[in-house]
N, C-alpha and C positions, 0 to 999 in steps of 0.2 A: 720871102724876098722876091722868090718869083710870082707871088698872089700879089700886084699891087690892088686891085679889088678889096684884100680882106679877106677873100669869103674862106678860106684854104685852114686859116689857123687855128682856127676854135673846135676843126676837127683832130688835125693835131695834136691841141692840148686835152684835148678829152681822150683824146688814141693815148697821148701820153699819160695822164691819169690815172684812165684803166690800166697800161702796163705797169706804171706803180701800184697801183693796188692789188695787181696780182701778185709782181713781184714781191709786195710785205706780207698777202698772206701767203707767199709760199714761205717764206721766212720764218715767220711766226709759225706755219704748219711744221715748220720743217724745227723751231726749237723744242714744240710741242712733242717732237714726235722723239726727238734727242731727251727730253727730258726722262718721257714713259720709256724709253733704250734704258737710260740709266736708272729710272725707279728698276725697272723688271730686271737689269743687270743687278743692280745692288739684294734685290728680292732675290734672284737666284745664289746670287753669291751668296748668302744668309743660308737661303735654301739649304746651299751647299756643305756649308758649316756646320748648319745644323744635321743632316746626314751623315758628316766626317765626325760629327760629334759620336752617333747613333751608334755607328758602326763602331768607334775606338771603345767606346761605353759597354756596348753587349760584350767583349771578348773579357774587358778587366772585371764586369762581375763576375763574369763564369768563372775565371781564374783565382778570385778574390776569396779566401777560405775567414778569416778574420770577419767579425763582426764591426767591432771599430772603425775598422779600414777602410769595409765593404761598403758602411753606411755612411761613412766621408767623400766616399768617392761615388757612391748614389745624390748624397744631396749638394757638391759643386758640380756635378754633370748635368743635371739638373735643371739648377740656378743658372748655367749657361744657357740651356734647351730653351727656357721661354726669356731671358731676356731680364732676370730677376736682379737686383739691387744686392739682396740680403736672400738668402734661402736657409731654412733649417727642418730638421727631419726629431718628430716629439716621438716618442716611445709611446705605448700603451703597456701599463704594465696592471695585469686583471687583480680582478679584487682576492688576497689571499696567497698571492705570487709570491710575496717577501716581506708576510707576515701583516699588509697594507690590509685595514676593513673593508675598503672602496678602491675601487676602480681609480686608478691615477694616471694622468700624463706627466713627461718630463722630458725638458730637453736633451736628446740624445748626440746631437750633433749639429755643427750650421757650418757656413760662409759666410762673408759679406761684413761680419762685425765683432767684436768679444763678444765671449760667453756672458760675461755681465749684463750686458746689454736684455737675457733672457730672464737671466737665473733670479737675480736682482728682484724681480717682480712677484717671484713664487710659482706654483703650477697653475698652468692654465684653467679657467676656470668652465665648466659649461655655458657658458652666454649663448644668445642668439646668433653670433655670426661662429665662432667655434663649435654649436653643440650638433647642426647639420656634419661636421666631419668627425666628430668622435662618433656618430650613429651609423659612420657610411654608408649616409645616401646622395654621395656621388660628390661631383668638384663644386667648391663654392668660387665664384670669381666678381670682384667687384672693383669697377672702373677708378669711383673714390670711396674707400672705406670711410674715410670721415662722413660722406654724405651719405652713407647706406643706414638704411632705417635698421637693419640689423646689428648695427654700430652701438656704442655708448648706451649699451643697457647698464652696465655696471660702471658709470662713469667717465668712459672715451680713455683718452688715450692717456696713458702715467706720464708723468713726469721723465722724462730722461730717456722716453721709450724711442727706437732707433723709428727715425720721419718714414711714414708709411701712406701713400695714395691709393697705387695700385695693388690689390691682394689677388692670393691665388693659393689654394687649397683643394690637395686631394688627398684619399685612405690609401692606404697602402695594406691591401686584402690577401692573405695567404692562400694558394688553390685551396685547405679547407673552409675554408670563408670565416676565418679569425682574421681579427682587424691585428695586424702586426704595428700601426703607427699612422702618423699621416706628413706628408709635404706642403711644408709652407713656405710662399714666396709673397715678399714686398718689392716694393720701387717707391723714390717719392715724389714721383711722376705721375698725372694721373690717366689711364688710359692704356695702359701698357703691355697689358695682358688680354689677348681678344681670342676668341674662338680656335683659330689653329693652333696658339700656345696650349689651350683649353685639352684639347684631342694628344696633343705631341706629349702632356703631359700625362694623359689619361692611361695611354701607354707605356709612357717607359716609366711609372709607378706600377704595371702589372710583371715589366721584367726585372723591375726591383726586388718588387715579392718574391719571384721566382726565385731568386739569387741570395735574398734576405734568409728563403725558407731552407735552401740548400747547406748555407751555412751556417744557421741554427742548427740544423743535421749533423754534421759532420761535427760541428763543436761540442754536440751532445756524444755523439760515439766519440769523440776523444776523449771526453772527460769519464764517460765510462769505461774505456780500457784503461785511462788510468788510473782511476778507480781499481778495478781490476788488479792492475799490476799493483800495487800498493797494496791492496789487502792479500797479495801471494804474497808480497813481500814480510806482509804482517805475521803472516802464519810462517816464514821461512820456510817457503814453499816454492817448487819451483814449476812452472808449466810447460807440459808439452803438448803436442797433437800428431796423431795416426790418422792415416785414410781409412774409408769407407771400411774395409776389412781389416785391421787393425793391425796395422803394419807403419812402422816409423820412416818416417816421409820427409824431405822437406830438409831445411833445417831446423835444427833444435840447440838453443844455445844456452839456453838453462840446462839440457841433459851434459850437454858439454861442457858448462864450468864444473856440474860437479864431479863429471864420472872424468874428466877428462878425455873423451874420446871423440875422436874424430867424425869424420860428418861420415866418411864412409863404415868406417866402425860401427854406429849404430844404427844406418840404415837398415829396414827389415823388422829383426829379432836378434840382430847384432848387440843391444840394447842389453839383452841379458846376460851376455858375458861381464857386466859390470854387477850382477846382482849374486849373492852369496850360491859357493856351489849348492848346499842345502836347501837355498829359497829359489833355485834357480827355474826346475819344473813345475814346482806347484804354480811358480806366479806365472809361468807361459801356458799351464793346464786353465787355471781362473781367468787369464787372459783372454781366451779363447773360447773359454765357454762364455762369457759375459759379450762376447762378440755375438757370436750364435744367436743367444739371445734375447738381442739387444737388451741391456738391460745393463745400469749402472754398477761401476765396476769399484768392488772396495776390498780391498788390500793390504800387507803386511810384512815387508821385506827389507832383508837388509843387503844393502849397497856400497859398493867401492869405490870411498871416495879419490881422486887423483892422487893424494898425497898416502894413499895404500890402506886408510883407515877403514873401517866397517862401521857404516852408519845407518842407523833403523829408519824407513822412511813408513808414512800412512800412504796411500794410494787412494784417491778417489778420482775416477772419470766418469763424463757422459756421454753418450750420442747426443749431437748435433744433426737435426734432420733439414731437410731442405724442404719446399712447398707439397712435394707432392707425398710427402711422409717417409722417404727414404733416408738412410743413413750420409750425409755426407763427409762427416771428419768425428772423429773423436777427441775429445779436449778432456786433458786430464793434469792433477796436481800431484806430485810428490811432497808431501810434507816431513821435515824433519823432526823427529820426534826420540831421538836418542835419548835425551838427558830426561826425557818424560821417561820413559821405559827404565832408565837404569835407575831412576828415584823411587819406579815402584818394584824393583828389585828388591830397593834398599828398605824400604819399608815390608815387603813383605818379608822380608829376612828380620827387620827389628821387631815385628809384630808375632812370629812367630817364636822369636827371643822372649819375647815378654811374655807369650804364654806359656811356655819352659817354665818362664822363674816364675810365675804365677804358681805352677802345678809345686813346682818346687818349693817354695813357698811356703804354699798352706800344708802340702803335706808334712813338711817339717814343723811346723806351726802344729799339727794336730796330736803331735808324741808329748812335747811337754804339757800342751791343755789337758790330753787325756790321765796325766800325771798328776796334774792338779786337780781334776775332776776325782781322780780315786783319793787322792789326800783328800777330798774337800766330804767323800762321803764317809770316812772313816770319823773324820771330828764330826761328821752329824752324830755317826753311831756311840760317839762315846761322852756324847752331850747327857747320856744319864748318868756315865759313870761323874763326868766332872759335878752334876746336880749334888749327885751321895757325897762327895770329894768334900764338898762347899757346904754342908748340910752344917746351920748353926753358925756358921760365920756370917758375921753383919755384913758385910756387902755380896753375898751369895746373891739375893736375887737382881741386882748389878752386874755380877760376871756374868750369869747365864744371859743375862738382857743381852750383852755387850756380845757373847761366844755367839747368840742367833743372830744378831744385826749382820755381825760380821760374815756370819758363813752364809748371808743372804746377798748381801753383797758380792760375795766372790762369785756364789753361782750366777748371780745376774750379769756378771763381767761374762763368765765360763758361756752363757748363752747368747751375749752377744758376739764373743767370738768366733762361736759354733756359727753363729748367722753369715757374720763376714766373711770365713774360711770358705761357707758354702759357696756364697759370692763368688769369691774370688775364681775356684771351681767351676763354674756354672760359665761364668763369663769366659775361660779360658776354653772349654768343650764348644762353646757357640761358634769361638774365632776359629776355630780344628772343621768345623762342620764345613761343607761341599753345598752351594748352593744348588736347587734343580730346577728352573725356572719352568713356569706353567701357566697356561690359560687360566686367568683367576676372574669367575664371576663377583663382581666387589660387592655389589648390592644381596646377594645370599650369605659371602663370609662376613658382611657388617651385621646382618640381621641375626645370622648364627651368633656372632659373640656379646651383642646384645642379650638375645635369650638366656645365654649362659648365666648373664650376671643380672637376670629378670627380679630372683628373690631379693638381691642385694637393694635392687633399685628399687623395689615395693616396702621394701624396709625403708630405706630414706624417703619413699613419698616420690621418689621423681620419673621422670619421662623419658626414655633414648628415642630419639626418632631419627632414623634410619632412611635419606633420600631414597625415592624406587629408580631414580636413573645415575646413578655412579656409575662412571662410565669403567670398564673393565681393563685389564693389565696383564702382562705376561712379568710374572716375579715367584720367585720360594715362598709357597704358601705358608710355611711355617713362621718364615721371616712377617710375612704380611701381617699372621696371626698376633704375631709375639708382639708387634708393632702397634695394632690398633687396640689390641687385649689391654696393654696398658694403660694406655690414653681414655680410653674408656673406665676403665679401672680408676687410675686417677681423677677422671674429673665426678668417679660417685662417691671417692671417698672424698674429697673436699669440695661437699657441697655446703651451698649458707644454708643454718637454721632456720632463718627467716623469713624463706620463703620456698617455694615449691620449686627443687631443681629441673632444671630441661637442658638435657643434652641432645644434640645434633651433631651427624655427619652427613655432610655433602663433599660432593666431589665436581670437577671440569677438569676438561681438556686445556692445556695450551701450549704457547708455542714450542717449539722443538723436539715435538713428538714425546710430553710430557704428558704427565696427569696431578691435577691437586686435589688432596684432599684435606679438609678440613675438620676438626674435632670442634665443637664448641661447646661452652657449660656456661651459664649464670652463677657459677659459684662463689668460691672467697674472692679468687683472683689472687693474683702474684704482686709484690712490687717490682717495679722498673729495675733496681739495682740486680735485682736477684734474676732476670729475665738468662742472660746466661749462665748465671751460677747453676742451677737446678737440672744442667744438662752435664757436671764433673761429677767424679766417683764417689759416692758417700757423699754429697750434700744435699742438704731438703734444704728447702724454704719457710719462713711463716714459723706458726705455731706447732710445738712437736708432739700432739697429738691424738697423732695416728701412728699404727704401725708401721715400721718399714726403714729399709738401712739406707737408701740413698743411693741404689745402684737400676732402679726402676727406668730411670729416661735417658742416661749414661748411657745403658744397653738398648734402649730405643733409638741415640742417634746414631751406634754402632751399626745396626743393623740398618736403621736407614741409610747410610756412609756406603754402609757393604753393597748396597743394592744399588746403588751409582745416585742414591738423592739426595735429600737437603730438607731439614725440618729447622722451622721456625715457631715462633710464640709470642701473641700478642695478649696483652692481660691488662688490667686496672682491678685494683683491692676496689672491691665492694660490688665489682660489676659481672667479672666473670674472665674464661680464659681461653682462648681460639688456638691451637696448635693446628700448625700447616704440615702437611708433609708433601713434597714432590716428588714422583719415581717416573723412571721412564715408562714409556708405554709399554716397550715390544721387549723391555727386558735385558736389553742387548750389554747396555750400561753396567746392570748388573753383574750380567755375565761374566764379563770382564775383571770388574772389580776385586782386590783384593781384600779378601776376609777381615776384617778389622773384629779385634775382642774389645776395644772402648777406646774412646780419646783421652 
């Protein structure tokens, strides 16, 4: 208005112009700048979350002792971390783990969907986009799985399968570098998972493992103390433990249910005022020498139980050493063993009854045989008078026929009585006898009683052969003797005609500080029905013969019984016949054992 010229305004509006255009790009600078405020607010805040995630994450695996739990709360912690739809966590379960031929995955856990959603389809299969994380070598992640050339080897995606864009896969590696499983996450989004999901994830699957491996651990030592407790409890057994020097420590609540005594009661050596006054020094003398020496402690006492009773306990402890090989506690079981003990009371009292009436028995048995025996040789001696007697009657050579059958007969009864009575005898002095156990070279006494019966076996044609590494035993070499004498014996008198017999002994070691030995022969062989029978008083098997009363393998599994073993027998008619025996090694078994004169 004041330019009437003109010339004023065209600067003006150009002044004015430019100050709009500064003032929009400040505007636009300034939304621009609002906008990157709030991307990098919302990025931190995420940020944020995800650290508050981190942080709440690391304390509940540490605390997490459960496997189920632990692995639920690995894999929705997770599926949060990177931002995932759906997450689940497969097992690796190795080949042979639970009986599997192969190497298998399966799902152990997810979020985001049902379990059907997995199960549904069966184990995952090695493909090309899965077989990089069962071999962990390292995270797979793909923008769009459908578009990934690793994709749709075996067909793309099932029918009904939960919608998947973005994938993301890592192992989950134990510190000893066993593949424990792996993390898998979708979205059906595509793009979803980028590089810091990548890393965030690489991570907290290494303090998975950590946490994975800790409570495999601990679940493992639980199952084994209970284990443990379960098999004391099996044996009725109760356990306790002493420190280093062998002094009762601690609480002990097994010593307390059964002696009833108090915590301070049995502190020490307080412990043996529950054990019988009689057992009471020896087991604190054996106590302490077994300490001394370190050296496993086995034992024999009896104990008062709370309700005033006396009860027979077995004793076995061990040292417990710590890394640098010193004693740190001693752990030991009391086992109840009463009604075991009083049953071989009872048995050795009925065994010794029955050798009584055995002696008694035959001896009385041998006054009227020997009766019958002098009548039987008086009517021999008057078998000429009855001839003269008979002379001229028509059935004379009839009566004398009939008077010899007859008095052949009774002496054949009279000798096999004399046989049996012997028996009876014989077996009743074995069960009286004291075993004395001894270093027994087995490969010398097998070859000795082979020798023995050398002529016998050149007569039938056969062969014993005699292992040269039977391994040796601490037993009653007489028992041994009498044991193998017969089996040998037996299998050369019932060898087949039809072919060249061969008899073998070998022997091994096994488990529970045993030894087996074995007889074998190619001979008649046994039937099946008769496999037990042939081990009762006076019975044979098969065809009758051969000489012999039936008390030959009776007395064989007596004395094997007596010496703490166990004889079996495997046979087939026509093939031959393999008797097993088992004895302890060190004899101890035996030692024990109460004399048995037969079953």
């Amino acid at each position: 208005m004041r330019d009437p010229s003109g010339q004023a305004w065209p600067w003006i509006l150009g002044l004015g112009g430019l100050v709009t255009l500064a003032l929009g790009g400040a505007a636009l600078a300034q939304g621009r700048a609002q906008a990157r405020s709030e991307a990098a607010r919302f990025d931190l805040e995420e940020e944020r979350n995800r650290l508050e995630l981190l942080n709440r994450a690391g304390p509940a695996l540490v605390a997490e002792h459960d496997v189920e739990r632990l692995v639920q709360t690995v894999i929705e912690a997770a599926t949060r971390l990177v931002g995932g739809a759906y997450g689940a966590f497969f097992e690796r379960v190795p080949a042979g783990a639970e009986g599997n031929a192969e190497e298998v995955w399966r799902l152990f856990s997810l979020t985001g969907g049902p379990r059907e959603a997995f199960t549904r389809f069966g184990l995952p299969r090695a493909t090309n986009l899965f077989k990089p994380t069962f071999l962990a070598e390292g995270v797979v992640r793909s923008d769009d799985v459908a578009q990934d050339a690793r994709y749709g080897s075996h067909g793309g995606m099932p029918a009904g399968h939960l919608p998947v864009r973005s994938y993301l896969a890592v192992p989950v590696m134990s510190g000893s570098g066993e593949t424990l499983g792996a993390l898998l996450f979708g979205h059906p989004e595509p793009a979803r998972f980028g590089p810091r999901e990548e890393r965030l994830i690489t991570g907290f699957a290494a303090q998975a493992a950590v946490a994975l491996d800790n409570a495999r651990l601990l679940t493992s030592i639980l199952h084994g103390q209970q284990r443990f407790q379960a098999a004391i409890q099996a044996v009725r057994g109760i356990m306790w433990t002493n420190d280093a020097n062998g002094r009762m420590a601690g609480e002990q609540p097994g010593w307390a249910a059964i002696t009833g005594q108090s915590f301070a009661e049995y502190q020490d050596f307080g412990w043996a005022d529950a054990v019988h006054p009689d057992d009471r020094q020896p087991s604190v003398d054996a106590w302490n020498a077994a300490v001394a020496g370190r050296r496993t402690f086995v034992h024999e006492h009896r104990v008062r139980s709370k309700d005033g009773a006396w009860r027979t306990y077995a004793i076995r402890a061990v040292p417990v050493l710590d890394g640098a090989g010193a004693i740190r506690e001693w752990v030991g079981v009391h086992t109840d063993i009463t009604e075991q003990r009083e049953a071989e009371a009872e048995l050795r009292e009925s065994n010794e009854e029955i050798q009584r009436y055995a002696y008694i028995v035959s001896h009385d048995l041998r006054a009227p045989l020997v009766n019958v025996m002098g009548f039987t040789s008086e009517l021999e001696a008057v078998q000429a008078d009855i001839r003269e007697a008979t002379a001229g009657h028509p059935k004379a050579p009839q009566i004398e026929g009939d008077v010899a059958e007859a008095l052949g007969f009774i002496r054949a009864a009279i000798t096999k009585m004399e046989a049996l009575i012997a028996a009876i005898l014989k077996l009743s002095r074995e069960g009286r006898r004291s075993f004395r156990p001894e270093p027994i070279d087995m490969a010398a006494l097998m070859q000795g009683l082979a020798d023995a019966q050398r002529h016998q076996a050149d007569a039938a044609g056969a062969r014993v052969a005699i292992a040269a590494d039977l391994p040796d035993i601490v037993a009653d070499r007489l028992a041994v003797q009498q044991i193998f004498g017969n089996l040998i014996d037996n299998a050369l008198k019932y060898l087949d005609p039809t072919r060249p017999g061969r008899i073998t002994v070998t022997g091994e070691p096994i488990a529970g500080g045993r030894v087996r030995y074995a007889v074998a022969d190619n001979g008649r062989g046994i039937a099946r029905q008769d496999h037990a029978r042939i081990f009762e008083l006076f019975r044979r098997a098969g065809a009758q013969d051969r000489p012999g009363e039936g008390i030959g393998l009776a007395h064989v599994k007596a004395l094997v019984r007596s010496l703490g073993g166990r004889i079996t027998v495997s046979s087939e008619p026509g093939i031959g016949t393999t008797f097993s025996v088992t004895l302890p090694r060190d004899g101890a078994a035996g030692a024990a054992a109460p004399p048995l004169a037969a079953e």
